[in-house]
C-alpha positions as CSV (number, residue, x, y, z in Angstrom):
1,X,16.4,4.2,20.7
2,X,14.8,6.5,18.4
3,X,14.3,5.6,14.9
4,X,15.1,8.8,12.6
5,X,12.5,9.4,10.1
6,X,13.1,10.9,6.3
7,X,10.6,13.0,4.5
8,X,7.2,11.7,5.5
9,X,4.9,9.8,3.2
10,X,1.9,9.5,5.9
11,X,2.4,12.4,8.6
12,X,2.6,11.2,12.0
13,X,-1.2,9.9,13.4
14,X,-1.0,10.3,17.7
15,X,-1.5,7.4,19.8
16,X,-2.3,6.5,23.2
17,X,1.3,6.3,24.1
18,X,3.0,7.8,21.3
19,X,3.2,8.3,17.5
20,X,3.2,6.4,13.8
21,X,4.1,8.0,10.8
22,X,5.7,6.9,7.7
23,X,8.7,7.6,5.3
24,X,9.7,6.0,2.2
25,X,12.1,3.1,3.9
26,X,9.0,2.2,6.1
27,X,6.4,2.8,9.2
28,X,7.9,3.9,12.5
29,X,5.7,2.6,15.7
30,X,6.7,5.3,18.7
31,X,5.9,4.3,22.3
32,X,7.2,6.0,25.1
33,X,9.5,4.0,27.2
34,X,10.1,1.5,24.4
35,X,12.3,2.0,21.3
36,X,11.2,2.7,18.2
37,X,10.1,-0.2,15.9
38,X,10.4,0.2,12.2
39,X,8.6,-1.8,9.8
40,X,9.7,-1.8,6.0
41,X,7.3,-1.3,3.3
42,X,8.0,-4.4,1.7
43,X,6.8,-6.3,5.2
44,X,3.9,-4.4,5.5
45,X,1.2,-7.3,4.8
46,X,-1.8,-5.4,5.8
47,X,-3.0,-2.6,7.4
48,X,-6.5,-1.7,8.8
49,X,-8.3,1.2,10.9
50,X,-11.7,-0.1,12.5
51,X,-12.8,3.2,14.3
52,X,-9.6,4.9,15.9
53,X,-8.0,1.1,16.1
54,X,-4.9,0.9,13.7
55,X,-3.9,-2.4,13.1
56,X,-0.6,-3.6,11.1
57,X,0.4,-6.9,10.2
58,X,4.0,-7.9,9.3
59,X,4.8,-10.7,7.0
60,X,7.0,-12.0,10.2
61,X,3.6,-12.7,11.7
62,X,3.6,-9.5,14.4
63,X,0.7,-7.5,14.8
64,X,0.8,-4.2,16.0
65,X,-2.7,-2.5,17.8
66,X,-2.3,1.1,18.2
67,X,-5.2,3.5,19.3
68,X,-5.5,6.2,17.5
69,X,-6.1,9.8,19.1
70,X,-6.3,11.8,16.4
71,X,-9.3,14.3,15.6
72,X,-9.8,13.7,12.4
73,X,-11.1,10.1,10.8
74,X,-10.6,11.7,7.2
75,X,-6.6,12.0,7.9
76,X,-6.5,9.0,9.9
77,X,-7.8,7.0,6.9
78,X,-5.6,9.3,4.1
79,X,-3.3,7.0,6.3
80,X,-4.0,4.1,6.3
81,X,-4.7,4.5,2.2
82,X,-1.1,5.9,1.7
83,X,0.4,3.1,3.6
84,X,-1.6,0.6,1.5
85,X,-0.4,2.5,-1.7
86,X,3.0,2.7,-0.3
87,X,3.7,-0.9,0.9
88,X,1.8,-2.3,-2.5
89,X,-1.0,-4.3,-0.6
90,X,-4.3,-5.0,-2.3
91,X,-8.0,-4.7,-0.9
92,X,-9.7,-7.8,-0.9
């Protein structure tokens, strides 16, 4: 089941087997074969990029590792930042 997105806060980054991207209500997690996961803003309890790994944390203790395949480590950081804006979370 696909989960429809709204006007884009983060444009969708590419992954090994799909997309993420983000909209207001949240971050959508894309993997082909699986349905969509959303994850709202307000459970968004971190989220980190080491190299092209993506890694986001849910305050229902679920961690989701997606590789990043995305050209561009400028934009795939501008993500990562707006989600932290986004979702409120502070850098320790």
């Amino acid at each position: 089941m696909s989960a429809p997105l709204g006007p884009l806060i983060a444009p969708r980054r590419k992954t090994i087997d799909g997309w993420v991207a983000a909209d207001l209500r949240g971050v959508v997690v894309h993997r082909r074969a699986l349905d969509d996961v959303r994850i709202p803003l307000a459970q968004l309890v971190s989220a980190e990029l080491d190299g092209k790994e993506l890694t986001l944390k849910t305050s229902d203790v679920v961690t989701y590792r997606l590789m990043l395949t995305t050209f561009s480590a400028a934009r795939d950081l501008h993500f990562v930042e707006t989600l932290a804006r986004a979702a409120r979370l502070t850098q320790s």
